[in-house]
C-alpha positions in Angstrom: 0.0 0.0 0.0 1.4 3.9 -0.9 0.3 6.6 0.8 0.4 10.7 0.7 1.6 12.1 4.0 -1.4 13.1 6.0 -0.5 15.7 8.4 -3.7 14.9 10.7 -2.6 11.6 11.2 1.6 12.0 11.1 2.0 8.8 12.0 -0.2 6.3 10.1 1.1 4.6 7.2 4.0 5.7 8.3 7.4 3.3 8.2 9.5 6.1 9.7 7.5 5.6 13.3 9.4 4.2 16.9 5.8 3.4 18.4 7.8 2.3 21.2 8.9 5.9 21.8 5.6 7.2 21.3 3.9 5.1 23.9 6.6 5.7 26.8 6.3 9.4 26.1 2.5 9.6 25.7 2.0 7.3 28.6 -0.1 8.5 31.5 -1.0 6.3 34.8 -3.9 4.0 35.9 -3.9 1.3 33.0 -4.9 -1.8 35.4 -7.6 0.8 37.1 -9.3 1.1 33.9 -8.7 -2.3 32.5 -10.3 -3.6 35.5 -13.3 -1.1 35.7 -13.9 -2.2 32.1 -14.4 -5.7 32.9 -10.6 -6.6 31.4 -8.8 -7.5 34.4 -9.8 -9.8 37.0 -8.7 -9.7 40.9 -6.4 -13.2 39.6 -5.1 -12.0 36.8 -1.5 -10.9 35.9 -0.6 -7.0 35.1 -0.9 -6.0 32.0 2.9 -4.8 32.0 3.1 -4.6 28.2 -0.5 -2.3 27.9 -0.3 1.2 27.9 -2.5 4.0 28.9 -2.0 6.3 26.3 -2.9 10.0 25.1 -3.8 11.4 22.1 -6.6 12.0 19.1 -8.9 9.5 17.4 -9.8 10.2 13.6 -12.2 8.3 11.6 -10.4 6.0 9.2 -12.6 5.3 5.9 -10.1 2.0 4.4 -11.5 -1.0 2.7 -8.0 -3.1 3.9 -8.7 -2.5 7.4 -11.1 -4.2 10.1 -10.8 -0.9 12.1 -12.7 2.5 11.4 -10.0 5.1 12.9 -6.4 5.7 14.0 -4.9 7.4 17.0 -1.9 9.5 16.9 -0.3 9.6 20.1 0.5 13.2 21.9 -2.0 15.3 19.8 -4.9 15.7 22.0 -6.8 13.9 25.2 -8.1 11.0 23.8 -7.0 7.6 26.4 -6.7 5.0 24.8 -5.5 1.3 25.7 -2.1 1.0 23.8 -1.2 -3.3 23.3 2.3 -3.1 20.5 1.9 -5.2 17.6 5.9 -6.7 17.6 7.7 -8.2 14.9 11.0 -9.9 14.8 11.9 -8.2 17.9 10.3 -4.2 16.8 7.1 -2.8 17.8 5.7 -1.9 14.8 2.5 -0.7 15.5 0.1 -0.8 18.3 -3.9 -1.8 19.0 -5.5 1.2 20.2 -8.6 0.9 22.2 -11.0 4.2 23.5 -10.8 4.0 27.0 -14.3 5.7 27.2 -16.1 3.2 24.6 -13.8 0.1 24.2 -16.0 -0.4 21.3 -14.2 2.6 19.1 -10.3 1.0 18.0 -7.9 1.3 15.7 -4.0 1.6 15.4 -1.0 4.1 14.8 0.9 2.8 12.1 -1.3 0.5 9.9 1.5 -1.5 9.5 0.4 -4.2 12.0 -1.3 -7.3 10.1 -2.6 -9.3 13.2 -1.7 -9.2 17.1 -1.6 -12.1 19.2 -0.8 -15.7 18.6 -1.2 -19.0 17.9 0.6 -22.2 16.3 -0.4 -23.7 12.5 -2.1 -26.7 12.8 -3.5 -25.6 16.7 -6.9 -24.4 17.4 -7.2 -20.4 17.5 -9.9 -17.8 18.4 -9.6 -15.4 16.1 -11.4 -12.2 18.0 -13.5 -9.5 16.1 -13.8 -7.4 19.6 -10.3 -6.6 21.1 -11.8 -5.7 24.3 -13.1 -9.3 24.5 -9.9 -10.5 23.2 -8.4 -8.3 26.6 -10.8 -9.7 29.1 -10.1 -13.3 27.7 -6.5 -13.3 28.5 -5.5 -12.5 24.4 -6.3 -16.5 24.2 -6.1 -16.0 20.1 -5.6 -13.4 17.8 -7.2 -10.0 16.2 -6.6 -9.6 12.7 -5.6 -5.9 11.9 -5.4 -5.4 8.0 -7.4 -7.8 5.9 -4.6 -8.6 4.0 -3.2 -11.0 7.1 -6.3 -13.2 6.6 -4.4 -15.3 4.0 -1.3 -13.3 3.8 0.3 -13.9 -0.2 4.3 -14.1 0.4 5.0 -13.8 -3.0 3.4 -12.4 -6.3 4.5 -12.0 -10.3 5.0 -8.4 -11.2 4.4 -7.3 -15.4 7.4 -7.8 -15.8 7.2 -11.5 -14.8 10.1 -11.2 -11.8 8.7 -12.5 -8.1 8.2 -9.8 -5.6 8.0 -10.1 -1.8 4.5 -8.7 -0.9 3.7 -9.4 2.6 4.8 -10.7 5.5 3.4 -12.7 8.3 4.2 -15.3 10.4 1.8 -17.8 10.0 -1.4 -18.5 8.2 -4.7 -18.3 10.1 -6.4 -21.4 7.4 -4.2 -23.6 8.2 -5.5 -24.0 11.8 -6.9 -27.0 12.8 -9.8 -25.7 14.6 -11.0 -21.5 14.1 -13.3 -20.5 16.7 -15.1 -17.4 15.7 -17.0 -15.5 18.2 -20.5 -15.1 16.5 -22.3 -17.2 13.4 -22.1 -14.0 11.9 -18.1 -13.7 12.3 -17.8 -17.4 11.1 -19.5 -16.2 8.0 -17.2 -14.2 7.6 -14.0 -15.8 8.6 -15.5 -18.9 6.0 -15.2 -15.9 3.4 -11.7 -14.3 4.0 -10.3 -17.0 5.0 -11.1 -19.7 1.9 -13.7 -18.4 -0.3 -11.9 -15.0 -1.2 -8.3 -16.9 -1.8 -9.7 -19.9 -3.3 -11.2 -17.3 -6.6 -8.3 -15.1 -6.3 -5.8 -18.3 -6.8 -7.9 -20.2 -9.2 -6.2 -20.5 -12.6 -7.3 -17.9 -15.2 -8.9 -20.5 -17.5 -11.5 -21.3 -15.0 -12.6 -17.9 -15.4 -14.4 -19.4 -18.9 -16.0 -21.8 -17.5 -18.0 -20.1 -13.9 -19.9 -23.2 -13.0 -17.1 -25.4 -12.5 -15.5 -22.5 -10.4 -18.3 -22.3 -8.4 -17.9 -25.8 -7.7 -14.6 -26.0 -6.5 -15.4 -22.9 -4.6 -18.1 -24.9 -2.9 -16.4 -27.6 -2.1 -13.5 -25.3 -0.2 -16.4 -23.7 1.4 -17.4 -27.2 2.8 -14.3 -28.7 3.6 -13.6 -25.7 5.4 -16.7 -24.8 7.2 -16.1 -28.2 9.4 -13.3 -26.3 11.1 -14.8 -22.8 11.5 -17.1 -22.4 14.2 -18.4 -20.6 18.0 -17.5 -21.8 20.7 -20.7 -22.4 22.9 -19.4 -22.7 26.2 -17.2 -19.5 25.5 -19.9 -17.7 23.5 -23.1 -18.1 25.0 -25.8 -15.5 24.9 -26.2 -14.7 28.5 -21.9 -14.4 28.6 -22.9 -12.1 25.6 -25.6 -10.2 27.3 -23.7 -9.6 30.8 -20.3 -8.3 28.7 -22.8 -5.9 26.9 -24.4 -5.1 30.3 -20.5 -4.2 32.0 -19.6 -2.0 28.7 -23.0 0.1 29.5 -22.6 0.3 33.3 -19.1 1.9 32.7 -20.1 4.1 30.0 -22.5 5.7 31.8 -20.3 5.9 35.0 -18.1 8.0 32.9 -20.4 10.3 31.0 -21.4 11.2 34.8 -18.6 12.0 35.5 -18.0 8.9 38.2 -15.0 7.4 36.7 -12.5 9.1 34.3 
């Protein structure tokens, strides 16, 4: 992806960035307080020693290759946001950005980060479409950033026929044994991105002449695949659902009366 320099968001698709700097300057006290307010940190559970609470400014982001609607820029207003870095190969390249006053609202300061959290190919994931739950579930899985880490393509054929290096991630999400989704809705669409959409974008270009058997090997992906994508009901049950909803409204409302924050 190219970019023009956008001065209202200096550091978003941005390669010149050290997040890391920009978090330890732009840190502020009380991270655990509002993690645990928010329903994200239990009485048992470890600090968050790598989570930053962080000031700055929101902006709506309009991007078809993201799964977030707006960035924050660190240090240019008094927007708090939960800061988690996205590392790679040792770097912090970017960083998940949550609004501490609707954990609802995210987004990220670089762009450049594909996916945070982890898992193993050929291993059961949870591949989270609501970081806050991904937070108050111990980061048990992964959130996927940029749509282009959905089934990351290493390699590709420029017009000039010579192989360029096009991406870069560290593992890929289809090739899990078992992919938990958190709603029918979000298995939908992890059944899309994750097989549908790459099964037509790699099909050979002489298939394109003949649509029904296409659409026939792009059913049977579909099937194969949709025995391994799924909710899990013990995790994702609708009263869990409910009572998470209920916590995210309790503190919402604390804080627009001024009780908390």
């Amino acid at each position: 992806m190219s970019f023009e320099f956008d001065p209202e968001v200096p550091y978003f698709r941005s390669d010149d960035v050290n997040v890391a700097e920009l978090l330890l300057t732009h840190g502020k006290a009380g991270c655990a307080d509002v993690m645990s307010l928010s329903g994200l940190l239990g009485e048992d559970d470890d600090d968050p020693s790598d989570i930053t609470l962080v000031t700055g400014r929101f902006m709506p982001l309009i991007s078809p290759d993201f799964n977030y609607s707006a960035t924050f820029s660190p240090g240019l207003d008094d927007d708090v946001a939960l800061a988690v870095p996205v590392v790679r190969d040792g770097q912090t390249i970017d960083a998940l950005c949550i609004c501490a006053d609707n954990m609802d609202a995210w987004g990220a300061i670089t762009g450049r980060g594909g996916m945070i959290g982890h898992f193993k190919e050929g291993q059961p994931v949870r591949i989270y479409a609501t970081p806050w739950r991904w937070l108050s579930r111990q980061r048990d899985g992964v959130v996927v950033l940029r749509k282009d880490a959905y089934s990351p393509r290493q390699f590709a054929v420029d017009a000039s026929g010579a192989v360029i290096h096009i991406n870069r991630h560290e593992a890929r999400l289809a090739n899990a044994s078992i992919i938990y989704a958190e709603t029918s809705e979000h298995a939908e669409e992890l059944l899309f991105r994750l097989f549908e959409k790459p099964s037509l974008e790699d099909s050979h270009p002489a298939l394109a002449s003949n649509p029904a058997f296409l659409e026939q090997q792009t059913r049977s992906v579909i099937e194969r695949a949709s025995k391994r994508v799924g909710i899990d009901a013990d995790r994702y049950d609708v009263g869990a659902a409910i009572e998470e909803l209920a916590v995210k409204s309790v503190v919402r409302r604390m804080k627009q009366e001024g009780i908390f924050g």
